[in-house]
C-alpha angles and dihedrals in degrees: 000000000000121000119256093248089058099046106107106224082048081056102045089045094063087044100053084041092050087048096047085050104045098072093052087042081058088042087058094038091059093042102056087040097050080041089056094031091084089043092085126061127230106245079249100064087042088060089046094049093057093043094053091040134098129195126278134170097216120042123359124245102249106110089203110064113069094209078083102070127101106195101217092193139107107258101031097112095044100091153347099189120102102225085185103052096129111047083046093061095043085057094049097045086049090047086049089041081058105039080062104056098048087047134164080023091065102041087086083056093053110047118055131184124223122191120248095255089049132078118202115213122205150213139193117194092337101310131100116258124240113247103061127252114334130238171280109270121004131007135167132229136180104239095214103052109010122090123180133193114204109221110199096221088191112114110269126192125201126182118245110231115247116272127206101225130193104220122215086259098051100261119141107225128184097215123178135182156186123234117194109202141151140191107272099177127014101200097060097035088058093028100047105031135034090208118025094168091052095043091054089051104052094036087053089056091049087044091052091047098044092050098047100040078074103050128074124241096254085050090051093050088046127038086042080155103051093049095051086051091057102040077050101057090040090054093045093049091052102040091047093094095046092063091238112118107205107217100197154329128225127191105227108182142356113198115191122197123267108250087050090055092059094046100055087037086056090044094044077057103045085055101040082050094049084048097065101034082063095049091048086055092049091049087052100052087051095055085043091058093042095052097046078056096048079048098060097044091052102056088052091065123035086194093064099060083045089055089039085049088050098044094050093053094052073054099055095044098042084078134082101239137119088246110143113206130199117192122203137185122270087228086064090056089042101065091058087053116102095273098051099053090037083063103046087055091052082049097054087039091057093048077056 
């Protein structure tokens, strides 16, 4: 009696068995390899992720490689192990059992597509896949058991919405901003917070508000810069985590109540007013001291105030005016002068 390994129909049967297996053995195979081609970068998108990175001490920039994830929740340090191994692998060899038998139907389920400038994370059974975030171009997914969520990793702004802020003064102030920012790292912006893109916007309008409510208002007209730098790094240092980099923070506009405005407008004007009148008194004391020294020069010689007489009076006629002029002689006027009129008193004196 032959063994049961010799018997022919015995024979025939594994072979029949091994044949029926090893296209589903080659299925499996190309699934797990299209699921890991993605895993490694091009040396070109290496280059470009440190070029569009920024240093961290916790997790670098990257976005692909998963060694780069913190986990911020609350159960992120209870344990690696997997208690459910085995069930889990049980549920993913039956869903590929299954992809396999409605293929080529489910082939278009399997395989998804992200843009240059998107990462897909994924998870398997609740739990986030090894591998990092997955893209650009094709990935592949189990249907069943597989979920993704697409991070568009481009630079986004929002406005902050205008704040009343109490300066350091006590002057009410309506301030508003723009914040740049863009996804760093996927993993941590889907696994360590619900809402990235609402948790940037709220935290940007305390941040403004804690900033300016210790400044005072001529600080806030004036270091517009200064204040978007610190509101910048503070930013930076709380959004790390989140996976989100925030690029940059601009101050857009500071409106000030009416009744301030006037009053710095009135008091713009009362010094602009006390500022000339400074400069008109300094002009006058100039021309004071010019014509005391025309003066002098003058009474030491007669002729000068003759030539002066003369020269105002080609002024006077080289213009186009109804002006009728009568010249007399300086002997006239001097007659009036003090001497004159000193002598005419000695002269009636002496009549006398």
């Amino acid at each position: 009696m032959r063994p049961a390994s010799h018997i022919p129909g015995s024979e025939t049967g594994e072979r029949g068995h091994s044949a029926h297996l090893l296209p589903l053995a080659r299925i499996v195979r190309w699934m797990y390899q299209m699921s890991g081609e993605q895993q490694s970068l091009t040396q070109a998108e290496v280059e470009m992720a440190k070029r569009n990175s920024v240093g961290s001490t916790h997790m670098q920039r990257n976005g692909n490689n998963g060694k780069s994830f913190v986990a911020g929740y609350g159960t992120a340090q209870d344990s690696d192990e997997d208690e459910n191994k085995c069930c889990a692998a049980f549920i993913t060899f039956f869903s590929y059992i299954l992809i396999f038998i409605t293929l080529p139907i489910s082939i278009w389920g399997c395989i998804k597509v992200v843009q240059e400038y998107e990462r897909a994370v994924i998870f398997r059974l609740g739990r986030l896949r090894s591998g990092g975030a997955k893209g650009p171009g094709l990935f592949f997914i189990i249907p069943c058991i597989d979920t993704y969520r697409c991070v568009d990793l481009r630079t986004g702004a929002f406005d902050v919405p205008p704040q009343e802020i109490l300066t350091r003064d006590s002057v009410t102030v309506s301030v508003d901003a723009v914040v740049y920012y863009q996804v760093s790292n996927p993993l941590s912006a889907i696994c360590n917070n619900d809402d990235y893109n609402r948790s940037t916007r709220l935290l940007a309008a305390t941040t403004l508000r804690n900033v300016l409510g210790t400044r005072n208002l001529s600080e806030i007209l004036s270091d517009r810069e200064t204040i978007g730098e610190q509101m910048h790094h503070n930013l930076e240092m709380a959004t790390d985590p989140w996976g989100v980099h925030v690029d940059r923070v601009e101050i857009k506009d500071v409106r000030l109540p009416q009744q301030m405005q006037r009053a710095m407008a009135a008091e713009a004007e009362a010094t602009r007013d006390a500022r000339a009148k400074v400069i008109a008194a300094e002009g006058e004391q100039k021309s004071s001291k010019a014509l005391k020294e025309a003066a002098d020069i003058i009474a030491q010689s007669p002729a000068a105030l003759q030539l002066r007489y003369l020269q105002t009076l080609n002024s006077i006629s080289a213009e186009k005016n109804s002006t009728i002029i009568f010249p007399l002689p300086m002997e006239l006027l001097g007659a009036f002068g003090g001497d004159g009129v000193r002598k005419r008193q000695v002269d009636i004196s002496a009549e006398d």
